[in-house]
PDB file of N, H, CA, C and O in Angstrom:
ATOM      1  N   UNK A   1       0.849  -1.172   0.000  1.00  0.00           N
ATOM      2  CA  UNK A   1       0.000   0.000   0.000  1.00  0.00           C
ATOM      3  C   UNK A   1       0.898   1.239   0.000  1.00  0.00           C
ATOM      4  O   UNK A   1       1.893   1.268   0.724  1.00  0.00           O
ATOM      5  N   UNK A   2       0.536   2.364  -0.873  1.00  0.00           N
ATOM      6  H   UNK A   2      -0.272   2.340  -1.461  1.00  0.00           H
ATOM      7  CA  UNK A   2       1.276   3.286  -0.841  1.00  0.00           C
ATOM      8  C   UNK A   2       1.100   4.911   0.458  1.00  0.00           C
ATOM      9  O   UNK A   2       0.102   5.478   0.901  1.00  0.00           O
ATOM     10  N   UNK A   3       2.100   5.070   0.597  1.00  0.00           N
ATOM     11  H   UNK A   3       2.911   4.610   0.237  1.00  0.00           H
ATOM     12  CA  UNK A   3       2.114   5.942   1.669  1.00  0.00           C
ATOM     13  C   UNK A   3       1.353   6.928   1.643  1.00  0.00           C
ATOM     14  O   UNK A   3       1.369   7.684   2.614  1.00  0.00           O
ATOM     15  N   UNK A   4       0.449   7.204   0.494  1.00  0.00           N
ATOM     16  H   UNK A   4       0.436   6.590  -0.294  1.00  0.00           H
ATOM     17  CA  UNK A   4      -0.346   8.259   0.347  1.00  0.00           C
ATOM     18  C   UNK A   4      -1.765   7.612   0.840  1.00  0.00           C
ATOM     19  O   UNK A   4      -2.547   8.248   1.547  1.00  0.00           O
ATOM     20  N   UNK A   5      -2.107   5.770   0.218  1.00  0.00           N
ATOM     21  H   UNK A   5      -1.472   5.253  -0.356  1.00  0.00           H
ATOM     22  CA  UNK A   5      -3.017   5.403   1.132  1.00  0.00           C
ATOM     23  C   UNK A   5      -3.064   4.923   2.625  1.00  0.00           C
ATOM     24  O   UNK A   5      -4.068   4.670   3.290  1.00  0.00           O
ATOM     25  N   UNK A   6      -1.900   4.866   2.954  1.00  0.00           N
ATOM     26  H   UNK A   6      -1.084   5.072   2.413  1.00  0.00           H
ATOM     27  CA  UNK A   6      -1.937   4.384   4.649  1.00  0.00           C
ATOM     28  C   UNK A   6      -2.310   5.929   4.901  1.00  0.00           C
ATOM     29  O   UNK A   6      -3.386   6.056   5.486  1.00  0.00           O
ATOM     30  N   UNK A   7      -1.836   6.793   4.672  1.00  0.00           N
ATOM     31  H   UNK A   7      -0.962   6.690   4.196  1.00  0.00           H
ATOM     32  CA  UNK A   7      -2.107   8.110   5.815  1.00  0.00           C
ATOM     33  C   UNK A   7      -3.259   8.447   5.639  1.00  0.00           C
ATOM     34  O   UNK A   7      -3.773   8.968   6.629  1.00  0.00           O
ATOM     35  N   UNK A   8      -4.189   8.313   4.330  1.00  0.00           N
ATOM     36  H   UNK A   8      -3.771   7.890   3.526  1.00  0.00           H
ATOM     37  CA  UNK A   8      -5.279   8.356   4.402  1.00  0.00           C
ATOM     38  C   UNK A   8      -6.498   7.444   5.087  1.00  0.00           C
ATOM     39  O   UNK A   8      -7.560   7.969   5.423  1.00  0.00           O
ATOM     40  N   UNK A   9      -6.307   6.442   5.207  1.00  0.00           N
ATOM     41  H   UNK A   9      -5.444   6.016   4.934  1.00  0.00           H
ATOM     42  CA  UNK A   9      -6.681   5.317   5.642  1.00  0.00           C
ATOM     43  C   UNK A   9      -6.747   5.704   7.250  1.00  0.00           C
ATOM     44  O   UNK A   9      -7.707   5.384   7.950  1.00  0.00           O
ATOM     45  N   UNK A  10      -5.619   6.423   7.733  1.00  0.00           N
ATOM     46  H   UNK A  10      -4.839   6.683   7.164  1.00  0.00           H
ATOM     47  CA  UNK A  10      -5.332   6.559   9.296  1.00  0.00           C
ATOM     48  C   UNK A  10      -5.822   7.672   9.263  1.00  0.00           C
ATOM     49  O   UNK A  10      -6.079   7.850  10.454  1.00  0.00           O
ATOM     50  N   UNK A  11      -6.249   8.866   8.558  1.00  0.00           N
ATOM     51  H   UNK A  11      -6.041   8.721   7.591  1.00  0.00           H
ATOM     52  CA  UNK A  11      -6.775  10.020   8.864  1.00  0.00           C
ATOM     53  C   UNK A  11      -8.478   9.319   9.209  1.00  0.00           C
ATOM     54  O   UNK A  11      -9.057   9.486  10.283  1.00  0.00           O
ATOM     55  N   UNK A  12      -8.940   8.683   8.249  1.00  0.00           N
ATOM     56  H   UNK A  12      -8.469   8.547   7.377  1.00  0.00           H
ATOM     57  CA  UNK A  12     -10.541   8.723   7.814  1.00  0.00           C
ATOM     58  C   UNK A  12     -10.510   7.686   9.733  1.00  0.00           C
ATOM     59  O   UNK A  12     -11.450   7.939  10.487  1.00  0.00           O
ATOM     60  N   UNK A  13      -9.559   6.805  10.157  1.00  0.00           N
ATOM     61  H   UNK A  13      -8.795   6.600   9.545  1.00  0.00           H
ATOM     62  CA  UNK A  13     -10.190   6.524  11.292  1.00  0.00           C
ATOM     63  C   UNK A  13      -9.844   7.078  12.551  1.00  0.00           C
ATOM     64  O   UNK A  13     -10.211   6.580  13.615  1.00  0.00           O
ATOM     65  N   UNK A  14      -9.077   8.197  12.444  1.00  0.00           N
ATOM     66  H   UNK A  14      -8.779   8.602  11.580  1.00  0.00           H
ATOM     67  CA  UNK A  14      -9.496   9.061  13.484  1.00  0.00           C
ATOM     68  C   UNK A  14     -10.039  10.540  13.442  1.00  0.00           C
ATOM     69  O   UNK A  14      -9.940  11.648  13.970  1.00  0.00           O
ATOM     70  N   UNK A  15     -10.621   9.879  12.548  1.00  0.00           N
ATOM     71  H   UNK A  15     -10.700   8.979  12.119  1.00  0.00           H
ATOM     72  CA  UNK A  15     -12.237  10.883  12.255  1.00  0.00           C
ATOM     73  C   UNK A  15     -12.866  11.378  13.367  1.00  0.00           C
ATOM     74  O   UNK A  15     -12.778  10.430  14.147  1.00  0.00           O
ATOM     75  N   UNK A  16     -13.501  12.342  13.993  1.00  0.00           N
ATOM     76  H   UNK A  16     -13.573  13.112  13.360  1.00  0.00           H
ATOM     77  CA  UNK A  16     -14.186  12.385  15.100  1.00  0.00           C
ATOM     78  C   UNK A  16     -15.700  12.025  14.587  1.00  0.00           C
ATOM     79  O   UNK A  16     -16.017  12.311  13.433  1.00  0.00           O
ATOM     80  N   UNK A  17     -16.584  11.417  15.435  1.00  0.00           N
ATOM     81  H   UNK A  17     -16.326  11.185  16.373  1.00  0.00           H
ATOM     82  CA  UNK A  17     -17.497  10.641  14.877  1.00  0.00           C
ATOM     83  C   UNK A  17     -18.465  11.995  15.079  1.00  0.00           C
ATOM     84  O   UNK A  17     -17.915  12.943  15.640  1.00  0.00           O
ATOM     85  N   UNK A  18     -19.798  12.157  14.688  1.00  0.00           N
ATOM     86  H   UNK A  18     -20.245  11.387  14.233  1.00  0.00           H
ATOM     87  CA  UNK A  18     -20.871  13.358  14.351  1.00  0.00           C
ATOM     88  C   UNK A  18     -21.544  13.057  15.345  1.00  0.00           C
ATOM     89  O   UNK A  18     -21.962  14.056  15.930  1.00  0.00           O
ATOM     90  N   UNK A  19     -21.841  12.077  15.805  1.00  0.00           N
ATOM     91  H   UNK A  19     -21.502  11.266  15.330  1.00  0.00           H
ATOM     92  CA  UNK A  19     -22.586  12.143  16.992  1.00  0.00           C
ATOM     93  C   UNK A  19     -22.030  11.054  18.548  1.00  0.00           C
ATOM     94  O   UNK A  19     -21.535   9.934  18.680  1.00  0.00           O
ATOM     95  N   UNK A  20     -22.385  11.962  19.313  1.00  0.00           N
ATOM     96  H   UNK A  20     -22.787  12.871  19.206  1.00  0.00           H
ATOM     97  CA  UNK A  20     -21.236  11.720  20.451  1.00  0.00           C
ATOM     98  C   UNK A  20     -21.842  10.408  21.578  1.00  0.00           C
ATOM     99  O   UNK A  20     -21.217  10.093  22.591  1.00  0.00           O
ATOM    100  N   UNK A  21     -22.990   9.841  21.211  1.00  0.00           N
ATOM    101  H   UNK A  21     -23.498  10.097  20.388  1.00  0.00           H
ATOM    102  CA  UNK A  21     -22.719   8.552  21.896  1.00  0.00           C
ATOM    103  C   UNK A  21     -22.922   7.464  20.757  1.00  0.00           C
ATOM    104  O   UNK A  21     -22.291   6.427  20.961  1.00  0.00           O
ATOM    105  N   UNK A  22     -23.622   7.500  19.688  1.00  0.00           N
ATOM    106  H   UNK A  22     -24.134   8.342  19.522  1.00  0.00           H
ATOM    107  CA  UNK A  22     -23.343   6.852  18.779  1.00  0.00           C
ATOM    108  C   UNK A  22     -22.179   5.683  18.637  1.00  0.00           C
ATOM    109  O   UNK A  22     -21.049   6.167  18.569  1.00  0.00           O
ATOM    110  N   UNK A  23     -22.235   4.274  18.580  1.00  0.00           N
ATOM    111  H   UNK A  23     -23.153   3.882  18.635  1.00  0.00           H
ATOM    112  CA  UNK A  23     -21.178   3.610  18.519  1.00  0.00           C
ATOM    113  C   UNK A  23     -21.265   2.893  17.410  1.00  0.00           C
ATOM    114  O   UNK A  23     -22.201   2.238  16.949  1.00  0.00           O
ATOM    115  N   UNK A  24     -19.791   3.159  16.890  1.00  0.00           N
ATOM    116  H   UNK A  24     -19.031   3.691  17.264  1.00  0.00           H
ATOM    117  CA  UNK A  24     -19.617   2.626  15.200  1.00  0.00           C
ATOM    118  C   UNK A  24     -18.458   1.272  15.685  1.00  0.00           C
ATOM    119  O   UNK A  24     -17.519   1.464  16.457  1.00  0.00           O
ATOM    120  N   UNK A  25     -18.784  -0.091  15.036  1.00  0.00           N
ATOM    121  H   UNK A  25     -19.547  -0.247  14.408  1.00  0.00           H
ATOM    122  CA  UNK A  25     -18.491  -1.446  14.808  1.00  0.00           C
ATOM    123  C   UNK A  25     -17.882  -1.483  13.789  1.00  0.00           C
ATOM    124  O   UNK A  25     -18.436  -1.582  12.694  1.00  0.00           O
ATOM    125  N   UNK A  26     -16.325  -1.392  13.993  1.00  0.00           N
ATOM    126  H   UNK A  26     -15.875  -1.312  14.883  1.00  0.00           H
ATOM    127  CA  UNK A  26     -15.079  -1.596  13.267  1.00  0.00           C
ATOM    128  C   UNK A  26     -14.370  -2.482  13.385  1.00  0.00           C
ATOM    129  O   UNK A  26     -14.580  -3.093  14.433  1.00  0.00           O
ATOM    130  N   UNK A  27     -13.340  -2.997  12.600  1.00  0.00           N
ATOM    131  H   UNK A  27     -13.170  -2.501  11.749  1.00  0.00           H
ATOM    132  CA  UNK A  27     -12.625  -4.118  12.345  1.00  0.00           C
ATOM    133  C   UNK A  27     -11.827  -3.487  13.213  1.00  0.00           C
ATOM    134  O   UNK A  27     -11.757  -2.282  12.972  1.00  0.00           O
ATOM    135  N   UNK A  28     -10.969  -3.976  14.466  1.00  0.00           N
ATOM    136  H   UNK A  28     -11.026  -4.955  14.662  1.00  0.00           H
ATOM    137  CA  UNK A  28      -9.782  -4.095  14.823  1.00  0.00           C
ATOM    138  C   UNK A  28      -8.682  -3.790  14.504  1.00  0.00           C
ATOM    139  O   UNK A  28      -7.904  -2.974  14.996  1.00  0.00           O
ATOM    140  N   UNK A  29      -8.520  -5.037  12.911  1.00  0.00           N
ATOM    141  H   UNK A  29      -9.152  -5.700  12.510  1.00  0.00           H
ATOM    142  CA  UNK A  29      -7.482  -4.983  12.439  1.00  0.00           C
ATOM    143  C   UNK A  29      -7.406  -3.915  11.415  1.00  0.00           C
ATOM    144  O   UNK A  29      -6.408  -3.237  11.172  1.00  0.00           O
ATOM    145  N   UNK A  30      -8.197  -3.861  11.023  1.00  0.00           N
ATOM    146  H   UNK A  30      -9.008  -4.412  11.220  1.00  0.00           H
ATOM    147  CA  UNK A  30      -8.294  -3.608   8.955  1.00  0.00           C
ATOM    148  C   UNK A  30      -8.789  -1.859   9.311  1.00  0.00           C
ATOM    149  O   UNK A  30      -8.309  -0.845   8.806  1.00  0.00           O
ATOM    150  N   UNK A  31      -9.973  -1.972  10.415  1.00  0.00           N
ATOM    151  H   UNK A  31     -10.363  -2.796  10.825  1.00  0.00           H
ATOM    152  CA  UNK A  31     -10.545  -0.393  10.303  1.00  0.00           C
ATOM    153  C   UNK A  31     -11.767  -0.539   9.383  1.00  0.00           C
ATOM    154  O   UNK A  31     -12.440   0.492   9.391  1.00  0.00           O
ATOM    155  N   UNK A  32     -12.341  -1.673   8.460  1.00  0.00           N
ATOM    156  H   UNK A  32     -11.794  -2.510   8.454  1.00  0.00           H
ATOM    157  CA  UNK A  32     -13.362  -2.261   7.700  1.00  0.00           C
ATOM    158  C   UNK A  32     -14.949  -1.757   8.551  1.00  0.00           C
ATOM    159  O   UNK A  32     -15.130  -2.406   9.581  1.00  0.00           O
ATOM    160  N   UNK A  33     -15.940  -0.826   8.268  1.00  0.00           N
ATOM    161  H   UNK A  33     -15.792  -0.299   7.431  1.00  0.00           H
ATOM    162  CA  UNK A  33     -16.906  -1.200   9.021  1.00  0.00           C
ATOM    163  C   UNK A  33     -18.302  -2.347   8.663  1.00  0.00           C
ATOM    164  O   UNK A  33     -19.147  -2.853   9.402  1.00  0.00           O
ATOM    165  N   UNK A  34     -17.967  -2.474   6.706  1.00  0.00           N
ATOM    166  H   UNK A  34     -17.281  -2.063   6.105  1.00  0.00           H
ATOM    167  CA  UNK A  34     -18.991  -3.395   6.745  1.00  0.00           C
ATOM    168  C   UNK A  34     -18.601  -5.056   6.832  1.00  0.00           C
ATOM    169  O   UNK A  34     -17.638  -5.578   6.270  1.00  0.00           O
ATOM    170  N   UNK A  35     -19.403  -5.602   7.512  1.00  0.00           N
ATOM    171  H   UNK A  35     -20.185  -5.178   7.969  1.00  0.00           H
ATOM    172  CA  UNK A  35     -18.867  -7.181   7.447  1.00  0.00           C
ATOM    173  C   UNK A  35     -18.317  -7.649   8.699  1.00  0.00           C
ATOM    174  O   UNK A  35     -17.478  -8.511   8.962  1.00  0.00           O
ATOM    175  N   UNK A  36     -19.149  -6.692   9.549  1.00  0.00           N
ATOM    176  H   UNK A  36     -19.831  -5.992   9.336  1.00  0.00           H
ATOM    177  CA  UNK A  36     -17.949  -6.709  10.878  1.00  0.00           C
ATOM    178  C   UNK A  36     -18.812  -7.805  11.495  1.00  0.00           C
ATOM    179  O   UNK A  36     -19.986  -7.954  11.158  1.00  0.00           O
ATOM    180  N   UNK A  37     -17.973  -8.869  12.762  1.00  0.00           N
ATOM    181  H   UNK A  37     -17.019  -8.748  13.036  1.00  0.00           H
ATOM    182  CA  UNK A  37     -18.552  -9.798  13.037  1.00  0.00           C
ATOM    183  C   UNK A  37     -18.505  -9.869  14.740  1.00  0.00           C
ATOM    184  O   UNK A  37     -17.494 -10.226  15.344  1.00  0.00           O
ATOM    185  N   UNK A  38     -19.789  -9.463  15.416  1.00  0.00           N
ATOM    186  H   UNK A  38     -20.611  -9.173  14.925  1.00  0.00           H
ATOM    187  CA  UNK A  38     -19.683  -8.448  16.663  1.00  0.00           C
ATOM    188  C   UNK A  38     -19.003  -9.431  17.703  1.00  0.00           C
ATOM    189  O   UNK A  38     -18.329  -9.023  18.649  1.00  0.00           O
ATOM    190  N   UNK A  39     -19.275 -10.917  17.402  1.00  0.00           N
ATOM    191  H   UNK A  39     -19.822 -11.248  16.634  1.00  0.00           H
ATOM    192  CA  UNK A  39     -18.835 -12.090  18.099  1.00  0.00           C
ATOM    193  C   UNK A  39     -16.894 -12.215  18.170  1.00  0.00           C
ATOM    194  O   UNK A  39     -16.380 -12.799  19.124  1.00  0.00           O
ATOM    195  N   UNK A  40     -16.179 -11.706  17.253  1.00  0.00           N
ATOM    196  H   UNK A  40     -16.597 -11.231  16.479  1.00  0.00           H
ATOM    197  CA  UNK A  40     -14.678 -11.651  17.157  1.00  0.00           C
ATOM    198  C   UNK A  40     -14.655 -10.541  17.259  1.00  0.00           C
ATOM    199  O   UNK A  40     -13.644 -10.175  17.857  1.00  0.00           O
ATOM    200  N   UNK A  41     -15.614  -9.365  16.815  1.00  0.00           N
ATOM    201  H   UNK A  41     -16.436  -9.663  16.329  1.00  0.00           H
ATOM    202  CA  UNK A  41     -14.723  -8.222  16.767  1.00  0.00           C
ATOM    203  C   UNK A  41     -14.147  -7.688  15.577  1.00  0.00           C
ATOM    204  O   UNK A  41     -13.572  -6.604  15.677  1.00  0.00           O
ATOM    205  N   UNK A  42     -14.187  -8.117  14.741  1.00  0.00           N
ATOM    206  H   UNK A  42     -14.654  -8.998  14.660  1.00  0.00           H
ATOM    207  CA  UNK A  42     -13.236  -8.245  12.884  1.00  0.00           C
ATOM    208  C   UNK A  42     -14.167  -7.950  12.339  1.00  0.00           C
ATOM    209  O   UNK A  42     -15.182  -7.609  12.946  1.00  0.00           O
ATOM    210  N   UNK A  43     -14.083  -8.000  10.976  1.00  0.00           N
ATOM    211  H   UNK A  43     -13.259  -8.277  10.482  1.00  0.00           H
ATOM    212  CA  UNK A  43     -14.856  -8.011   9.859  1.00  0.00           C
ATOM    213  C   UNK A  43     -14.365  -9.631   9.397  1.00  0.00           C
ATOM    214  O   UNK A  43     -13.492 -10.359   9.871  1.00  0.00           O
ATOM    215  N   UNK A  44     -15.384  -9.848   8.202  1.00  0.00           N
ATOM    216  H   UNK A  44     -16.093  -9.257   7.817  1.00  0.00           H
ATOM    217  CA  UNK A  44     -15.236 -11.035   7.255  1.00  0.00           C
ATOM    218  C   UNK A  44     -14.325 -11.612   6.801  1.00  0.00           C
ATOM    219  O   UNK A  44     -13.967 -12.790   6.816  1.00  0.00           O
ATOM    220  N   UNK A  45     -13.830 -10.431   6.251  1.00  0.00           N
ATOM    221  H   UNK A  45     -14.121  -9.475   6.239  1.00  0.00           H
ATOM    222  CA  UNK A  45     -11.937 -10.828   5.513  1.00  0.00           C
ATOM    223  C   UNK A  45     -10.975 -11.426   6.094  1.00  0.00           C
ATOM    224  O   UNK A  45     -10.354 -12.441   5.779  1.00  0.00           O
ATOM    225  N   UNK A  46     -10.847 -10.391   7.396  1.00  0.00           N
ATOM    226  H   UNK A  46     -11.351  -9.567   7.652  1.00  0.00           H
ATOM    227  CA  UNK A  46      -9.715 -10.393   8.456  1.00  0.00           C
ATOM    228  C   UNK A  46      -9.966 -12.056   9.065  1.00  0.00           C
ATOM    229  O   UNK A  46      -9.117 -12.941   9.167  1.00  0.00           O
ATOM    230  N   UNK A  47     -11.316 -12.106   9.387  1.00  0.00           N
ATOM    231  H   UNK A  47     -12.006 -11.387   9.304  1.00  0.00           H
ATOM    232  CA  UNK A  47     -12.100 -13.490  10.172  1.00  0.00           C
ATOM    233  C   UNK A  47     -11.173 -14.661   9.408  1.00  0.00           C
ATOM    234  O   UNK A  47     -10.343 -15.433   9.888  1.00  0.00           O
ATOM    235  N   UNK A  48     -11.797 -14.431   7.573  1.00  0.00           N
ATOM    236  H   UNK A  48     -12.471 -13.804   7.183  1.00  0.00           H
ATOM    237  CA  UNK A  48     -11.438 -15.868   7.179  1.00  0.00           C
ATOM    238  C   UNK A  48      -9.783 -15.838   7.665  1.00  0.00           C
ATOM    239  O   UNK A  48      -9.368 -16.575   8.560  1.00  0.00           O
ATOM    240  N   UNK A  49      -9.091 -15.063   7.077  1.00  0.00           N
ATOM    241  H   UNK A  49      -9.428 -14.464   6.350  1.00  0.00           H
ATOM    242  CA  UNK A  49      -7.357 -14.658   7.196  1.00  0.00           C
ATOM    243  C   UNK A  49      -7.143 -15.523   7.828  1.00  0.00           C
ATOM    244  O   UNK A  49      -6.776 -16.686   7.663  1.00  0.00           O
ATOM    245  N   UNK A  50      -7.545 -14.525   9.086  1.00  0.00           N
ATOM    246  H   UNK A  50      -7.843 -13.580   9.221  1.00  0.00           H
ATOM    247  CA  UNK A  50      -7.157 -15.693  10.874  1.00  0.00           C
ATOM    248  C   UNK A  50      -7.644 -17.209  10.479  1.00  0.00           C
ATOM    249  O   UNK A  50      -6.741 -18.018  10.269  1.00  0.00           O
ATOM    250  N   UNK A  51      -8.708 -17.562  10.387  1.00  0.00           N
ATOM    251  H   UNK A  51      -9.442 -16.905  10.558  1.00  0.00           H
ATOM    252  CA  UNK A  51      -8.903 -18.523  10.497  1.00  0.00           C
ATOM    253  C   UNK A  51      -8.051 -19.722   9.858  1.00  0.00           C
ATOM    254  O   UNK A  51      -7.580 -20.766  10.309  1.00  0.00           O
ATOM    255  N   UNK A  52      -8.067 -19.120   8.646  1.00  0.00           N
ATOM    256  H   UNK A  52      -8.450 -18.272   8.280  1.00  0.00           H
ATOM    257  CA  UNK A  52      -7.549 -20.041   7.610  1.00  0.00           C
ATOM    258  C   UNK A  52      -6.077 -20.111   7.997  1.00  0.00           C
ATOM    259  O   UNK A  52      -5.419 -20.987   7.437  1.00  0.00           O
ATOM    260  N   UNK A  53      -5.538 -19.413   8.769  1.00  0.00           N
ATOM    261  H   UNK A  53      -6.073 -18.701   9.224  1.00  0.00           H
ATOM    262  CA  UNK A  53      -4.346 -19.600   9.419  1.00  0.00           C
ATOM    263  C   UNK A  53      -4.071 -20.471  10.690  1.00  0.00           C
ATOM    264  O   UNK A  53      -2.965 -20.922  10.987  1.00  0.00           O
ATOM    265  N   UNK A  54      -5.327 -20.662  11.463  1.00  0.00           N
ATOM    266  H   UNK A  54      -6.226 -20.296  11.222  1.00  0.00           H
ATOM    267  CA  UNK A  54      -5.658 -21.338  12.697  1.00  0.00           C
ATOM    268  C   UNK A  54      -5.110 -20.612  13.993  1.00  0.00           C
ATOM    269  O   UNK A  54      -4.539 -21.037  14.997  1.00  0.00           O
ATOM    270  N   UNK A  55      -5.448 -19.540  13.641  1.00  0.00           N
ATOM    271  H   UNK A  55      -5.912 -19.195  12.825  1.00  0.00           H
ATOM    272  CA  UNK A  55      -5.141 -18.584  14.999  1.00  0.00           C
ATOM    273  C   UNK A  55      -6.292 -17.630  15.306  1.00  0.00           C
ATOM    274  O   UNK A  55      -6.096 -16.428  15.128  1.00  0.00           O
ATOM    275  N   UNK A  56      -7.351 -18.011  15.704  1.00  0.00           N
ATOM    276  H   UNK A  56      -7.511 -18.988  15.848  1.00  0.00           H
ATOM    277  CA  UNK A  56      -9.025 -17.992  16.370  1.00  0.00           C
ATOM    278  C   UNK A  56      -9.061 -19.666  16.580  1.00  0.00           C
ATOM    279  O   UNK A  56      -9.044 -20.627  15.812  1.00  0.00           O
ATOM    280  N   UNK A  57      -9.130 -19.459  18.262  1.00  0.00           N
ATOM    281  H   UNK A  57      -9.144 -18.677  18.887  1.00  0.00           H
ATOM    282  CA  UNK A  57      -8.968 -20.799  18.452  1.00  0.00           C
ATOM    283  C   UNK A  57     -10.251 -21.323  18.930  1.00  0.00           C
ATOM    284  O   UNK A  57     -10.817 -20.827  19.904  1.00  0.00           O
ATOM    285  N   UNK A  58     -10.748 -22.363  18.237  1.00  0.00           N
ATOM    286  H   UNK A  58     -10.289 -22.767  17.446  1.00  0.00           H
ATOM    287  CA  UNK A  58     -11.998 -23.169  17.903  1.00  0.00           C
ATOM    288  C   UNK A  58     -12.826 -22.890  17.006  1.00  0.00           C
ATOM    289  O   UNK A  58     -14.034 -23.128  16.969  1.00  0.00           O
ATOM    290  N   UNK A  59     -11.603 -21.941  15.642  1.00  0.00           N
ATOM    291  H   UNK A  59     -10.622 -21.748  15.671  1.00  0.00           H
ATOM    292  CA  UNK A  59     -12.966 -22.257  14.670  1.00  0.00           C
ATOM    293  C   UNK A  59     -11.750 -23.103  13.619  1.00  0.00           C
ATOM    294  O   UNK A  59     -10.521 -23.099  13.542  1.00  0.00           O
ATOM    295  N   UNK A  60     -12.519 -23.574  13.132  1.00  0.00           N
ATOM    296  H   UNK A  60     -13.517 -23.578  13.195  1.00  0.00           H
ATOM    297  CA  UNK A  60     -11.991 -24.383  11.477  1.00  0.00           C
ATOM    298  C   UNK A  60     -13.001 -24.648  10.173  1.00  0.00           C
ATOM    299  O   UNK A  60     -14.229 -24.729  10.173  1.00  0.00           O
ATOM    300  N   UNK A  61     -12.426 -24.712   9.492  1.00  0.00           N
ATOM    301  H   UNK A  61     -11.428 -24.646   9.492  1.00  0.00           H
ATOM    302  CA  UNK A  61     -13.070 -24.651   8.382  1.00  0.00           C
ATOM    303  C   UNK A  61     -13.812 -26.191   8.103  1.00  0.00           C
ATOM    304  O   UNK A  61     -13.224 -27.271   8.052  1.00  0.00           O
ATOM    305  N   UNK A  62     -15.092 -25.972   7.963  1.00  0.00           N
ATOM    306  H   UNK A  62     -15.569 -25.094   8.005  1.00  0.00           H
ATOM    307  CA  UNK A  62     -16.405 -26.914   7.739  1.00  0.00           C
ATOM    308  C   UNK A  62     -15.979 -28.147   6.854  1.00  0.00           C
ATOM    309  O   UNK A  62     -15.091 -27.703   6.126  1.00  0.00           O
ATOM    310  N   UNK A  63     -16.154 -29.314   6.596  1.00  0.00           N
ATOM    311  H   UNK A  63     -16.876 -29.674   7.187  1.00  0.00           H
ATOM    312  CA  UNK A  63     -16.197 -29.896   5.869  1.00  0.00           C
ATOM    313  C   UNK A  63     -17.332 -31.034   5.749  1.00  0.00           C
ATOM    314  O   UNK A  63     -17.588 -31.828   6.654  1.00  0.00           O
ATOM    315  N   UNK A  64     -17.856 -31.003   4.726  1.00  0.00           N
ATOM    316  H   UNK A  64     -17.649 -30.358   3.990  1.00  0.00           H
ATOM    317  CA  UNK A  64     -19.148 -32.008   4.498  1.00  0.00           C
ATOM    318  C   UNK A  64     -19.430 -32.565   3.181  1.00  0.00           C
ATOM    319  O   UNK A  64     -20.395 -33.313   3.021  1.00  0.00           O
TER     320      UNK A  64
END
């Protein structure tokens, strides 16, 4: 990623939010807000990542 998008990327999330108790559900890792998964904490992407790496411990991938 180029240095013009990381700083942008880090500006837009420390955004001050418009309304002051309002709580916005963000990825952790990524900063992602759609796809977020309130049970890990992540979004979708980040979820499979980890997973598929086996570091979220007790999930694995389905087989049937």
């Amino acid at each position: 990623m180029s240095t013009k998008a990381k700083e942008y990327k880090a500006k837009a999330l420390k955004k001050k939010s418009k309304y002051a108790t309002r709580v916005y559900n963000r990825c952790e890792l990524c900063g992602r807000a759609r796809g977020y998964l309130r049970h890990y904490g992540i979004c979708r992407i980040c979820f499979r990542k980890l997973a598929s790496m086996g570091e979220i411990p007790g999930v694995k991938k389905s087989v049937w």
